[in-house]
C-alpha positions in Angstrom: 91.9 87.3 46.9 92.2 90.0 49.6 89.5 93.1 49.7 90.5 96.4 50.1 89.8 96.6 53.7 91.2 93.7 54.6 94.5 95.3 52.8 93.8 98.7 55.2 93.2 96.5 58.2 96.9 94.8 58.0 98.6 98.1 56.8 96.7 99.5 60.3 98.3 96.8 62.2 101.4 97.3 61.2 101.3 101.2 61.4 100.3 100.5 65.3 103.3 97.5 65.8 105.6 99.6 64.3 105.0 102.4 67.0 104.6 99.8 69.8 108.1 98.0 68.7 109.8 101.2 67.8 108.3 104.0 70.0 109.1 107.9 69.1 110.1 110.3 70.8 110.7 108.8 74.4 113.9 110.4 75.3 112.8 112.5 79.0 112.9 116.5 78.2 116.1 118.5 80.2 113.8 121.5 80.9 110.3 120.2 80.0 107.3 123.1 80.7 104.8 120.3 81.6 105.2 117.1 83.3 102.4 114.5 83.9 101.4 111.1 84.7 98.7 109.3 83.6 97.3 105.7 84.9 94.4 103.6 83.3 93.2 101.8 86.4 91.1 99.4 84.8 94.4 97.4 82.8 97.4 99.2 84.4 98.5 101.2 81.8 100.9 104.4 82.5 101.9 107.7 80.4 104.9 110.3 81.4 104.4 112.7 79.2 106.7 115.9 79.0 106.3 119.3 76.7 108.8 121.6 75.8 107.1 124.9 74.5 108.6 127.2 71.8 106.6 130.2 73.0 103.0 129.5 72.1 103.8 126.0 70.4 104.6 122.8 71.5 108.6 122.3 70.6 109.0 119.2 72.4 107.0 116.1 73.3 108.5 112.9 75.1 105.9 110.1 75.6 106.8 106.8 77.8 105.1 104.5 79.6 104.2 100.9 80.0 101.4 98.7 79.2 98.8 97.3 76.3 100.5 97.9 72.7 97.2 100.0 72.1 98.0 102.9 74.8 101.8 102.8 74.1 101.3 102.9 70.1 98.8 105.8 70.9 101.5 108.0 72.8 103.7 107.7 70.3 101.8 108.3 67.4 100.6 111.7 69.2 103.7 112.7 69.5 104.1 112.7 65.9 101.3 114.8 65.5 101.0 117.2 68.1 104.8 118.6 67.8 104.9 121.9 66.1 101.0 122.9 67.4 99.5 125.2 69.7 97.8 124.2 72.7 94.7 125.0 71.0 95.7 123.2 68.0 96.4 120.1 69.9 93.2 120.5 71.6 91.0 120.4 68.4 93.4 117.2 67.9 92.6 115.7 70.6 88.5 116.5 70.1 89.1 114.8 66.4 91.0 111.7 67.9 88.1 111.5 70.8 85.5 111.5 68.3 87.1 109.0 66.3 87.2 106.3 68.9 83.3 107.0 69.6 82.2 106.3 66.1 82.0 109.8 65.6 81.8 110.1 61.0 84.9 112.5 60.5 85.3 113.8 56.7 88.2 112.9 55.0 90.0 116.3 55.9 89.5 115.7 59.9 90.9 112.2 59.6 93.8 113.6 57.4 94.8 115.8 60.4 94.6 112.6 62.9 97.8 111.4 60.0 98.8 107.8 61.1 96.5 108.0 64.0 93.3 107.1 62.0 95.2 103.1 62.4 93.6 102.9 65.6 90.0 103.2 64.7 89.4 99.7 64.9 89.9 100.0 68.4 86.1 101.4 68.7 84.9 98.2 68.3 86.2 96.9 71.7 84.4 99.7 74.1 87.1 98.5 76.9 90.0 99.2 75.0 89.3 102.8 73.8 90.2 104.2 77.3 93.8 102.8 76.5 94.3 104.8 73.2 92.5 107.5 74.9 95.0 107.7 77.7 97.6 109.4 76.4 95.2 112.2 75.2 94.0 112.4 78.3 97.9 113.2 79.6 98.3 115.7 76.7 95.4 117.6 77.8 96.2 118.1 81.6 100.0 118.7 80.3 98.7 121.8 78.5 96.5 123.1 80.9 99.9 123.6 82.9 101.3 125.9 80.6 98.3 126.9 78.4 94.9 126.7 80.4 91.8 126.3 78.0 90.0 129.3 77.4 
């Protein structure tokens, strides 16, 4: 018989295939308000990230890239979340996903914000690979600072 967790930990890995296999929202932006790149030098991996703003919220997000399954499922994912936000929204996002991957003990409200996201908390346990699902966090950040600096 199968615990609990060991039920959590294979619906997590199939949340973060799923995104990997199937990535969302990919398709580049016509008129995007933010455009960066981002490169993990240690493995290789690579972000484009686009935003297309709605006045002060983010309308748009494309998210492509190559690399590890971790970094690729992370970009989409974020793009899931992050659509619909503010800058400063996003931000506090990003703070909550950040704290996750340290270890950081989130209540159950904080890790309902991080939605599907919260799959890749295992990846704490591998101190290498947390700069890959950080990457793309690290794009969305510098993206907004283009069209929203931080206060």
């Amino acid at each position: 018989m199968q615990s609990g967790l060991g039920d959590l930990d294979e619906l997590y890995q199939e949340v973060l295939l799923d995104h990997y296999r199937n990535p969302r929202n990919t398709d580049r932006l016509e008129e995007p308000a933010s455009e960066v790149d981002a490169v993990n030098p240690f493995c290789g991996d690579e972000i484009h990230m686009q935003l297309g703003m709605d006045g002060e919220r983010v309308a748009k997000i494309s998210v492509s890239g190559q690399g590890c399954s971790i970094s690729q499922a992370t970009g989409s994912l974020l793009t899931e979340i992050v659509e619909g936000k503010t800058p400063d929204e996003a931000r506090a996002l990003r703070e909550l996903f950040r704290g996750l991957m340290m270890g950081e003990d989130l209540t159950d409200d904080q890790l309902d914000e991080l939605e599907d996201s919260v799959a890749l908390q295992g990846v704490r346990r591998f101190p290498v690979r947390i700069k890959c699902a950080l990457l793309s966090w690290s794009a969305l950040s510098d993206a907004l600072d283009k069209v929203a600096p931080a206060g």
